[in-house]
VEXDREN-2710 file (C-alpha; in Angstrom, 1 decimal):
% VEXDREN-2710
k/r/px/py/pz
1/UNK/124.7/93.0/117.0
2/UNK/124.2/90.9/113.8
3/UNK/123.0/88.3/115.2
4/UNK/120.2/90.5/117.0
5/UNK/119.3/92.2/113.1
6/UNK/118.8/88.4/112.1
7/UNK/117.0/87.6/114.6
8/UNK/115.0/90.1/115.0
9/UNK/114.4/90.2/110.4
10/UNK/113.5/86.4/110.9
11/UNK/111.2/86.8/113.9
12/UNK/109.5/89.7/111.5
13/UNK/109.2/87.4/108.6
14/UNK/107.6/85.0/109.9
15/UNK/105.1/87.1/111.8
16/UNK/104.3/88.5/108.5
17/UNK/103.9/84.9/106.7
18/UNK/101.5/84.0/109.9
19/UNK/99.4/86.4/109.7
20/UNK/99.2/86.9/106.3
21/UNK/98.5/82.7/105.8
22/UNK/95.7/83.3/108.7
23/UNK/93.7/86.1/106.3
24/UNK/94.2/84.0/103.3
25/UNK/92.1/81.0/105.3
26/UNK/89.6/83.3/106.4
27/UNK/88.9/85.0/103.0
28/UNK/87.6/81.8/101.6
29/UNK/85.3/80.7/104.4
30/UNK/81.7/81.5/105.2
31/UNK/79.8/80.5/108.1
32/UNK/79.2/76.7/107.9
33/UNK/80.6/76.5/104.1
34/UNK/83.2/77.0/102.2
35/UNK/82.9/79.3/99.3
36/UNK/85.8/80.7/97.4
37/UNK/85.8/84.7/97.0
38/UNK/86.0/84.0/93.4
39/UNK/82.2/82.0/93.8
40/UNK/80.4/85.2/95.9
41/UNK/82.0/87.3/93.0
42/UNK/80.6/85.4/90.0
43/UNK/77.1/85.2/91.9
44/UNK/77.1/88.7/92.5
45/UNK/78.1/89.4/88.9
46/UNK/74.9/87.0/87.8
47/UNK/72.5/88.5/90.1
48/UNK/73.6/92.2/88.7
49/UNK/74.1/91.5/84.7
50/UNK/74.4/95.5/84.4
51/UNK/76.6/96.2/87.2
52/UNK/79.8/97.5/85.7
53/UNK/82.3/98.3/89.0
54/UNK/81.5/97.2/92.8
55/UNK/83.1/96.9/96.1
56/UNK/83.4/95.3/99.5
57/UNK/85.0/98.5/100.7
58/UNK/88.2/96.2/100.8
59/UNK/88.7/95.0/97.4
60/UNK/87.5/97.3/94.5
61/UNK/86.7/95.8/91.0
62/UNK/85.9/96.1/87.5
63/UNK/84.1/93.9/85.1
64/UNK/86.0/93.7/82.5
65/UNK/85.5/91.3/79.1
66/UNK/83.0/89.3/81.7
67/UNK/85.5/88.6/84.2
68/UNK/85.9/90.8/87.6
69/UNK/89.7/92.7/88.0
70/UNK/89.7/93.2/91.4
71/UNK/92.4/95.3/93.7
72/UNK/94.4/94.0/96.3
73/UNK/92.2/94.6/100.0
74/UNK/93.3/96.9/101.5
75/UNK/95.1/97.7/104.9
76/UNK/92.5/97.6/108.1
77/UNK/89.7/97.4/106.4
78/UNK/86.0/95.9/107.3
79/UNK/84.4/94.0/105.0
80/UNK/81.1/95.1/103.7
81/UNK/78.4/93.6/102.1
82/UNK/79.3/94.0/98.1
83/UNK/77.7/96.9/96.0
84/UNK/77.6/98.2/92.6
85/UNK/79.3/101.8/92.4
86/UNK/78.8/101.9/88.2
87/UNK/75.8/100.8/86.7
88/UNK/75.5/100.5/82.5
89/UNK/74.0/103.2/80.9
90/UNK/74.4/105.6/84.1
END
């Protein structure tokens, strides 16, 4: 019966460090480039100087001291096209 628990605990662990090392890859990868996630974010920040909180419906953030804070994507989610939710002076 242990050996079953351990078996089954390590076969779960490792499916969990699979899958999660496959999104990790994919988050950083555009077609036919490479750009980090960090790159789209500062060029979406550049391109909207005034744009105080946006979103990829997976990741919400928050400009904050001229640096995005970002939240962890969530579960199941699709990926959207970024947008600004809070605009300065609105």
């Amino acid at each position: 019966m242990r050996h079953a628990v351990r078996k089954f605990a390590l076969s779960f662990a490792f499916a969990v460090a699979s899958a999660a090392a496959a999104l990790s890859a994919e988050i950083g990868t555009t077609t036919g480039t490479t750009q980090t996630q960090d790159d789209s974010l500062k060029d979406f920040m550049a391109a909207n100087p005034d744009c105080l909180e946006f979103n990829d419906q997976c990741s919400f953030c928050a400009v904050v001291n001229g640096a995005a804070e970002c939240s962890t994507p969530q579960i199941a989610c699709v990926k959207q096209k970024v947008q600004c939710s809070k605009r300065a002076g609105k």
